[in-house]
ChimeraX commands (.cxc) that place a marker at each C-alpha (Angstrom):
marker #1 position 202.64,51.05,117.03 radius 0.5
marker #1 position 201.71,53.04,120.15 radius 0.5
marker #1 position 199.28,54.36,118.82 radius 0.5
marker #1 position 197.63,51.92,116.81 radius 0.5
marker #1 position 197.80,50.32,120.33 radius 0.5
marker #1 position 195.95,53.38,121.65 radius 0.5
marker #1 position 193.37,53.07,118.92 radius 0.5
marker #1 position 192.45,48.79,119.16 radius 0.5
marker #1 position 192.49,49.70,123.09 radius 0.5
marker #1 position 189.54,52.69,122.52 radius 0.5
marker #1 position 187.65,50.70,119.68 radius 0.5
marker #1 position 187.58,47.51,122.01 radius 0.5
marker #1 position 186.23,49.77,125.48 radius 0.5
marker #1 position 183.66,51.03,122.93 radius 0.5
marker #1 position 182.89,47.85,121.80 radius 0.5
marker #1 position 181.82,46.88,125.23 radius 0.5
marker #1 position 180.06,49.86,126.58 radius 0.5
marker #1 position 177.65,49.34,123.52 radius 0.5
marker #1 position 177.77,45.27,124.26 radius 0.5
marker #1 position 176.41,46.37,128.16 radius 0.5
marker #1 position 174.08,48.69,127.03 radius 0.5
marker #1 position 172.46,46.39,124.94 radius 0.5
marker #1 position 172.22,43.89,127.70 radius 0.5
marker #1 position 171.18,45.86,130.57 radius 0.5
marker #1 position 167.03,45.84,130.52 radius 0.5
marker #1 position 165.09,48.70,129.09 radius 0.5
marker #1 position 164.12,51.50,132.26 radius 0.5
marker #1 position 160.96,50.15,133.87 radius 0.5
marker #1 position 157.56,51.64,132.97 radius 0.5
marker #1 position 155.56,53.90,135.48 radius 0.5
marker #1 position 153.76,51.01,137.34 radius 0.5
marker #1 position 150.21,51.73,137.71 radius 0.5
marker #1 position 148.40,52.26,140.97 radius 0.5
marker #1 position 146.25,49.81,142.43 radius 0.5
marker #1 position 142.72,50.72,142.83 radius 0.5
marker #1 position 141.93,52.22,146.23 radius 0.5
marker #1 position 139.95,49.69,148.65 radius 0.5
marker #1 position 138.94,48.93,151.97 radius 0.5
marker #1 position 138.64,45.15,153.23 radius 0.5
marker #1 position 138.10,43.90,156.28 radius 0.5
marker #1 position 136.31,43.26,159.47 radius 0.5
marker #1 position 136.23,43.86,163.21 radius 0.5
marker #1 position 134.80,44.34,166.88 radius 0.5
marker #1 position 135.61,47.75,168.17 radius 0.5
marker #1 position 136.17,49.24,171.63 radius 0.5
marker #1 position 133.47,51.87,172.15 radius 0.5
marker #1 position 133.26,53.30,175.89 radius 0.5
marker #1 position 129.47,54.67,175.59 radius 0.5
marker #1 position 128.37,50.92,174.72 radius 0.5
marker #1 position 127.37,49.16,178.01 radius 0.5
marker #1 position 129.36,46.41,179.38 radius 0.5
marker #1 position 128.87,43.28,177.14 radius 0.5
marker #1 position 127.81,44.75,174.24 radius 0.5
marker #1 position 129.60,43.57,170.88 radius 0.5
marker #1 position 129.62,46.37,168.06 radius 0.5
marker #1 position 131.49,44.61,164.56 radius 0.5
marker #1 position 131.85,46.34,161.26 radius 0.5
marker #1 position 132.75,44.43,158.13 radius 0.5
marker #1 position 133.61,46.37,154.79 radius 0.5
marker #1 position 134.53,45.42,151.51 radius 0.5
marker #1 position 134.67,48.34,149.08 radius 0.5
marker #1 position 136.28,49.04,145.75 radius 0.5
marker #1 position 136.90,51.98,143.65 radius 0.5
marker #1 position 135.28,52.70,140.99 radius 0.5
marker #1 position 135.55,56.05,139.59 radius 0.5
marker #1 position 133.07,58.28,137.25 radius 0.5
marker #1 position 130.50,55.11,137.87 radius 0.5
marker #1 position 127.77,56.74,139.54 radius 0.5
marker #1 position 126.47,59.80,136.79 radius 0.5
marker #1 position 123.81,62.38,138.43 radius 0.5
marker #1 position 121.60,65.12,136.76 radius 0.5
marker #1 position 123.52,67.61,138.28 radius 0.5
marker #1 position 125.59,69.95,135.76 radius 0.5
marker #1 position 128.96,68.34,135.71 radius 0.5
marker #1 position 127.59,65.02,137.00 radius 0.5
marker #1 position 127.32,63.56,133.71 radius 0.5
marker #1 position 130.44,60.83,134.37 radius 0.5
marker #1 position 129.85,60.58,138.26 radius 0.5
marker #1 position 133.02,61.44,140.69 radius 0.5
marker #1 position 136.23,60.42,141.14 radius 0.5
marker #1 position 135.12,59.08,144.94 radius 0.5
marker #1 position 132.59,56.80,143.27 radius 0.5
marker #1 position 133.10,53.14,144.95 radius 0.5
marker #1 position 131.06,50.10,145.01 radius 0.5
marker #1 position 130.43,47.21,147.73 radius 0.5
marker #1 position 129.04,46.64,150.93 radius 0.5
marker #1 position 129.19,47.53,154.82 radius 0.5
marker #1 position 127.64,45.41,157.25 radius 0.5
marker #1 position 127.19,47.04,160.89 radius 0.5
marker #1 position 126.34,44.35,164.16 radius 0.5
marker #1 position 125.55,45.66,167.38 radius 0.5
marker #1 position 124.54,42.62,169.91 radius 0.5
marker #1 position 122.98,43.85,172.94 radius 0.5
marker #1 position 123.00,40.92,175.41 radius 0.5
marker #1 position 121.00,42.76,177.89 radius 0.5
marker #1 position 118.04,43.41,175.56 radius 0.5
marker #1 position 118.31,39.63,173.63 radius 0.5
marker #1 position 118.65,41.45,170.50 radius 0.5
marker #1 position 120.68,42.54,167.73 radius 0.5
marker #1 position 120.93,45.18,165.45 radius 0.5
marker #1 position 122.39,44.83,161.84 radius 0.5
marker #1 position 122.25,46.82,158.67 radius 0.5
marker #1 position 123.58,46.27,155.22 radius 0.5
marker #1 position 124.60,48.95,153.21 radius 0.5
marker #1 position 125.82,49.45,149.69 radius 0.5
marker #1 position 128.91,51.46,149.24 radius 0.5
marker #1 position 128.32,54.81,147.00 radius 0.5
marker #1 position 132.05,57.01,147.95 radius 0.5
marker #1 position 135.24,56.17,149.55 radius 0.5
marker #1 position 138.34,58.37,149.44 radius 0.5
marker #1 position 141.82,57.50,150.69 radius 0.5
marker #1 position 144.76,59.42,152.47 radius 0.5
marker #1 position 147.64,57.07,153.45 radius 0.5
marker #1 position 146.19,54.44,155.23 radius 0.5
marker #1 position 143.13,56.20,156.24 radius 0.5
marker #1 position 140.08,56.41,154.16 radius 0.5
marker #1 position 136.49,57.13,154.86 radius 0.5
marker #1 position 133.70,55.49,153.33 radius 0.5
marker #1 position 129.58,56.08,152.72 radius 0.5
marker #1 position 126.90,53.93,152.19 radius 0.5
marker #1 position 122.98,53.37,152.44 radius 0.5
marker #1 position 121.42,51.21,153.67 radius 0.5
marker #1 position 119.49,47.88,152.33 radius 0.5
marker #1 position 117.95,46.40,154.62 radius 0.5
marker #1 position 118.20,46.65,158.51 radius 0.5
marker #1 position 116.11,45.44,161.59 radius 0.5
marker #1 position 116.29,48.82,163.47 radius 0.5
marker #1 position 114.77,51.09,160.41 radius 0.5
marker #1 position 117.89,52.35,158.50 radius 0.5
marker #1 position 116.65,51.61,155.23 radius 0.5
marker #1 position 117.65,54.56,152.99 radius 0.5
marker #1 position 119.74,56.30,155.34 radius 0.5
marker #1 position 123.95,57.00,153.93 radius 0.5
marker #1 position 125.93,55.90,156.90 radius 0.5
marker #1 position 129.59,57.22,156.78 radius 0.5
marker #1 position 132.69,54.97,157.93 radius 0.5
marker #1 position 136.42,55.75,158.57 radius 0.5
marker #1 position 139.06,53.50,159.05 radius 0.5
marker #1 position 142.34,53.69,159.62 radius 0.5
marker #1 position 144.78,50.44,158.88 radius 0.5
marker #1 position 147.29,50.77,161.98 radius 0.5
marker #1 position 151.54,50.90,161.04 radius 0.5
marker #1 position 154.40,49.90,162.91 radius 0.5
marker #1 position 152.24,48.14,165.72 radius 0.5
marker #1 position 149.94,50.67,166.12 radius 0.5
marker #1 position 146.11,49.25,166.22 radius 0.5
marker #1 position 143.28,49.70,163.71 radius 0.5
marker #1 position 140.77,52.56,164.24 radius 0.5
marker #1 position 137.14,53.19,163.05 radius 0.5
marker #1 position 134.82,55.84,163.05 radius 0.5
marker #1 position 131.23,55.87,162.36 radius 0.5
marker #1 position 128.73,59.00,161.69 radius 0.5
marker #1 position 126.15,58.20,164.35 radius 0.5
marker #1 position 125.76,58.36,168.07 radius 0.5
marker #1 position 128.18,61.19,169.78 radius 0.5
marker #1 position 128.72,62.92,165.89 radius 0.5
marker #1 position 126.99,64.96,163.27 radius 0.5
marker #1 position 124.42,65.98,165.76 radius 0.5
marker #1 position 122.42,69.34,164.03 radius 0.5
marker #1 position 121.53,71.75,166.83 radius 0.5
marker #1 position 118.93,74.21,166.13 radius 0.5
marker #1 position 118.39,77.62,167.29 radius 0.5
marker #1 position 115.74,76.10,169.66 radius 0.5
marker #1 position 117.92,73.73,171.30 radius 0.5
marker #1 position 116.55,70.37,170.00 radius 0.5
marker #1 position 118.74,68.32,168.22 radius 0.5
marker #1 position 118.64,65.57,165.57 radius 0.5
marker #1 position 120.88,63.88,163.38 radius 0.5
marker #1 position 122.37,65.65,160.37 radius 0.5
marker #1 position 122.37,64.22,156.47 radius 0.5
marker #1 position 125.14,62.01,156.22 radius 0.5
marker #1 position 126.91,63.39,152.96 radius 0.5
marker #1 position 128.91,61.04,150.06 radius 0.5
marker #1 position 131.89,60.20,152.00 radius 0.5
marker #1 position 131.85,62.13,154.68 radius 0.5
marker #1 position 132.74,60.62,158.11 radius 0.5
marker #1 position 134.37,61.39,161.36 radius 0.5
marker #1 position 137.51,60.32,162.52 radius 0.5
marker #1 position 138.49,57.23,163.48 radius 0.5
marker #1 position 137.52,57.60,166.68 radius 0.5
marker #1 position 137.47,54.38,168.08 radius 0.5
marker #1 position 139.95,51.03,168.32 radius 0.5
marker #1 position 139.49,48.04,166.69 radius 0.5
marker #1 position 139.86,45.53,169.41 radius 0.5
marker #1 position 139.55,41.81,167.55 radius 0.5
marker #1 position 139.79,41.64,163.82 radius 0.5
marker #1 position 141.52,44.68,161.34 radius 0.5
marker #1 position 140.86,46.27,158.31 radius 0.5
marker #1 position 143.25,46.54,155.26 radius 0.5
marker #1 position 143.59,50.30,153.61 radius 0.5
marker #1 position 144.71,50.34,149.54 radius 0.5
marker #1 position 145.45,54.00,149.20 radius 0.5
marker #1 position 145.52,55.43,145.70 radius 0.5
marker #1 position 145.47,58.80,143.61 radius 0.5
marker #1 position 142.24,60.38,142.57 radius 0.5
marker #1 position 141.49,59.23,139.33 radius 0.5
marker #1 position 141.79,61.45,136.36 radius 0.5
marker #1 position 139.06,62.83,134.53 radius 0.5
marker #1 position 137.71,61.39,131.76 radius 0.5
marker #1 position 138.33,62.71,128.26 radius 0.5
marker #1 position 135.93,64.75,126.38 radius 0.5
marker #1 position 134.16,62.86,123.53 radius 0.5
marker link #1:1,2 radius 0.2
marker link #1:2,3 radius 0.2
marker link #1:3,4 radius 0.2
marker link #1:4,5 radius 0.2
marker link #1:5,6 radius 0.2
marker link #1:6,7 radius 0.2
marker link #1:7,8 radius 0.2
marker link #1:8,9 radius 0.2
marker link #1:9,10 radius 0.2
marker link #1:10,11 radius 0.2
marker link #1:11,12 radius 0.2
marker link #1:12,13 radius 0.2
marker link #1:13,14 radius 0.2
marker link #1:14,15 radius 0.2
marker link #1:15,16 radius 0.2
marker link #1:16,17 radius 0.2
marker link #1:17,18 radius 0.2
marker link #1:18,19 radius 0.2
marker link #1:19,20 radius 0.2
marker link #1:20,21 radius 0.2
marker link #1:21,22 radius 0.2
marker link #1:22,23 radius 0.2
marker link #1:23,24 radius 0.2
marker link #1:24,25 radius 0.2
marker link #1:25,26 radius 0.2
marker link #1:26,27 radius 0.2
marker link #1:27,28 radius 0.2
marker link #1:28,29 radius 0.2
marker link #1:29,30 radius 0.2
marker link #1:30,31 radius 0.2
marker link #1:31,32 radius 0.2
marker link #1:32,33 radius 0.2
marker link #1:33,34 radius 0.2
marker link #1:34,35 radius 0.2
marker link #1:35,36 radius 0.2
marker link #1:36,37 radius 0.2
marker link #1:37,38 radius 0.2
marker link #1:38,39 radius 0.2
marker link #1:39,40 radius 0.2
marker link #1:40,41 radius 0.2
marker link #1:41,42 radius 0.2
marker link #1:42,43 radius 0.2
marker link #1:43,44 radius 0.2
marker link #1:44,45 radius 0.2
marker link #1:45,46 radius 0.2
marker link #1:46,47 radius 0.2
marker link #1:47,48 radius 0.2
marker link #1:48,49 radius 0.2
marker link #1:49,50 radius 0.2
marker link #1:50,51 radius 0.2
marker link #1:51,52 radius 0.2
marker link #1:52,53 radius 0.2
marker link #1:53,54 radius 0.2
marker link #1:54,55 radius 0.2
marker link #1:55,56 radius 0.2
marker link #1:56,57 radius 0.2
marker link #1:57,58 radius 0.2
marker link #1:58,59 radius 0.2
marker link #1:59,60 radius 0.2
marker link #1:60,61 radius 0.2
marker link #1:61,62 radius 0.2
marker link #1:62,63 radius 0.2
marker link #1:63,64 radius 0.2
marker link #1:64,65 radius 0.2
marker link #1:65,66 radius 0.2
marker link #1:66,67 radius 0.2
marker link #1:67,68 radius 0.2
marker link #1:68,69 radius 0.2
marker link #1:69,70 radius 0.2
marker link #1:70,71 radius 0.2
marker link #1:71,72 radius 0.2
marker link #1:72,73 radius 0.2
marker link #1:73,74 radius 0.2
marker link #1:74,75 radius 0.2
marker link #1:75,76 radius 0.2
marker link #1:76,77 radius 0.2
marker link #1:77,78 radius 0.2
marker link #1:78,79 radius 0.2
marker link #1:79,80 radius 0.2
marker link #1:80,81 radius 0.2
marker link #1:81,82 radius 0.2
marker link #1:82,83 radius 0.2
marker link #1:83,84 radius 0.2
marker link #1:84,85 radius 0.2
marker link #1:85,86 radius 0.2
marker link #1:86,87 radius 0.2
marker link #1:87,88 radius 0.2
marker link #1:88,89 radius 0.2
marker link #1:89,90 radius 0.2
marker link #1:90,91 radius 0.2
marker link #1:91,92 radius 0.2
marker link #1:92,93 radius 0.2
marker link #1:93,94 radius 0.2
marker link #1:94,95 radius 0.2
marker link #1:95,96 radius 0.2
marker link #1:96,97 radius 0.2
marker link #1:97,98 radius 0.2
marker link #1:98,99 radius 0.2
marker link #1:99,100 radius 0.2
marker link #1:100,101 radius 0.2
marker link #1:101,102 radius 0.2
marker link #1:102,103 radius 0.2
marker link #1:103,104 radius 0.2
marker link #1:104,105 radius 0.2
marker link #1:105,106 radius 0.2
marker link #1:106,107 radius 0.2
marker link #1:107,108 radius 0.2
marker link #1:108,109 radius 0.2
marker link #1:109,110 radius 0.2
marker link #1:110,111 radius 0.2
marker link #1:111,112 radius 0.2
marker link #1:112,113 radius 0.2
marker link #1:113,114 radius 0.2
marker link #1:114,115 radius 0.2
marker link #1:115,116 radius 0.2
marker link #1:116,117 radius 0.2
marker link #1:117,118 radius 0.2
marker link #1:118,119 radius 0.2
marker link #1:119,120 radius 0.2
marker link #1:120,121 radius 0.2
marker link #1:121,122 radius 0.2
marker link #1:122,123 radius 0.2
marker link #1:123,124 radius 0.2
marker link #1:124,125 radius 0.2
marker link #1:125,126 radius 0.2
marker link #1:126,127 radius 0.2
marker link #1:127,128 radius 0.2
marker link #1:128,129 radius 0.2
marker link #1:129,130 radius 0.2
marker link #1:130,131 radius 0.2
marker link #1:131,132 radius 0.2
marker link #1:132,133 radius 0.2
marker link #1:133,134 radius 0.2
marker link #1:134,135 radius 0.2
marker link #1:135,136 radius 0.2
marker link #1:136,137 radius 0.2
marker link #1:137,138 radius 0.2
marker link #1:138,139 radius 0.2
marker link #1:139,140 radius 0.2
marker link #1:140,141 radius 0.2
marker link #1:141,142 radius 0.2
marker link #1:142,143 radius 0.2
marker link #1:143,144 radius 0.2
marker link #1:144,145 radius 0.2
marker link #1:145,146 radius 0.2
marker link #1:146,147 radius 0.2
marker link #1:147,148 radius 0.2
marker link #1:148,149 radius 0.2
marker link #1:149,150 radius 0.2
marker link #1:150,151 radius 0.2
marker link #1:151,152 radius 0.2
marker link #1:152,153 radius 0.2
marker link #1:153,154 radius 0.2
marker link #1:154,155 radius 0.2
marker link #1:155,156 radius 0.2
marker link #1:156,157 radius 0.2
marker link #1:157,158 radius 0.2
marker link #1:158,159 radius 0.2
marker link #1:159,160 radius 0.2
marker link #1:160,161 radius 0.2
marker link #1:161,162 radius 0.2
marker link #1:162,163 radius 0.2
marker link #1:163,164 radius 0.2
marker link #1:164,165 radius 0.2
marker link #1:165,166 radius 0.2
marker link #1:166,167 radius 0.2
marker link #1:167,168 radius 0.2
marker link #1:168,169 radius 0.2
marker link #1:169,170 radius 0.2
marker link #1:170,171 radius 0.2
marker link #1:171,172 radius 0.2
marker link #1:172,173 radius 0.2
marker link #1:173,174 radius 0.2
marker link #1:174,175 radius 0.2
marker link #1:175,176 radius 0.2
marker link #1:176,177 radius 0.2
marker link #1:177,178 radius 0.2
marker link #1:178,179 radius 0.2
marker link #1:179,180 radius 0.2
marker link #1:180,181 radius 0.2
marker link #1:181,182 radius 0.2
marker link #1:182,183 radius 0.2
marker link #1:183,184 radius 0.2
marker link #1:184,185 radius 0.2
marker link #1:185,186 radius 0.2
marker link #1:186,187 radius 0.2
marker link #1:187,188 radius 0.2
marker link #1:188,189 radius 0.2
marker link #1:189,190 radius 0.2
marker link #1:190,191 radius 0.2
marker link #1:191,192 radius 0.2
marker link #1:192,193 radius 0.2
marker link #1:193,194 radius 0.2
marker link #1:194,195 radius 0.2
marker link #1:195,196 radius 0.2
marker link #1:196,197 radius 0.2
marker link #1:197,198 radius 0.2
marker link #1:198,199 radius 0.2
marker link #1:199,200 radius 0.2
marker link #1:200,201 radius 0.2
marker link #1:201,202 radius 0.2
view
């Protein structure tokens, strides 16, 4: 008897282990990533601008990788960087009764944490830009901490020749500075993400 005790005692506990395993769910799936992005607008806090001067920055890009192919060997599906969207740059100068804006169209933008820098060239523009890649960095503040932006004109990416004159370098595909400055009225929104994976050979 004690041991036919023994025995209904192990076949029931058996019973419900396999009862509770077929309950509990199935082990989640590796959740994909979102696609990297940068969204967002603001005024920043630039100390070379003269007093009442308003410099704003709007971006909206989107990955989009292997988007963009180029002749180049290897170029065939584009890059992983490859983005799409727009940058809008406003620099109101009281003093002169103007104000500067250009419209770009987003080519690269790579992401580290909640920093990424983005590239574009420019549309259209009231100050000449037209053609020229402008580079943008931004960095979405944490725990308090404010936004920051950097921009590839002005005090950076100055090419010095041997002569001593200076002019502004090429602006490569998402290349910019740091994020040099604060964003004092506004903020931008960093979606950081992997590099995407190449695609697979035909």
């Amino acid at each position: 008897m004690k041991n036919r005790t023994r025995a209904l005692a192990l076949a029931g506990s058996a019973a419900l282990v396999a009862t509770l395993a077929a309950a509990a769910p199935a082990p989640a799936s590796p959740t994909a990533h979102k696609p990297a992005s940068v969204h967002g607008g603001g005024t920043i806090s630039y100390p070379y601008a003269p007093q009442g001067h308003d410099i704003r920055f709007t971006v909206d890009a989107d990955a989009a990788p292997w988007s963009r192919p180029f002749p180049a060997p290897g170029g065939e599906h584009g890059m992983p960087v490859d983005a799409r969207g727009k940058v809008t740059v406003r620099h109101a100068m009281p003093d002169q009764d103007f104000t500067a804006v250009a419209e770009a169209e987003v080519d690269c933008m790579v992401t580290g944490g909640k920093t990424a820098t983005v590239t574009a060239v420019v549309t259209s523009s009231n100050v000449g830009w037209e053609g020229k890649r402008i580079g943008i960095s931004v960095q979405d503040g944490e725990h308090g901490a404010p936004d920051r932006l950097g921009f590839s004109w002005d005090i950076v990416n100055a090419d010095v020749k041997a002569d001593g004159s200076a002019s502004e370098a090429r602006t490569g595909t998402c290349m910019a500075p740091a994020p040099f400055t604060e964003v004092v009225k506004g903020g931008f929104k960093v979606t950081p993400a992997p590099l995407a994976p190449r695609p697979a050979k035909p």
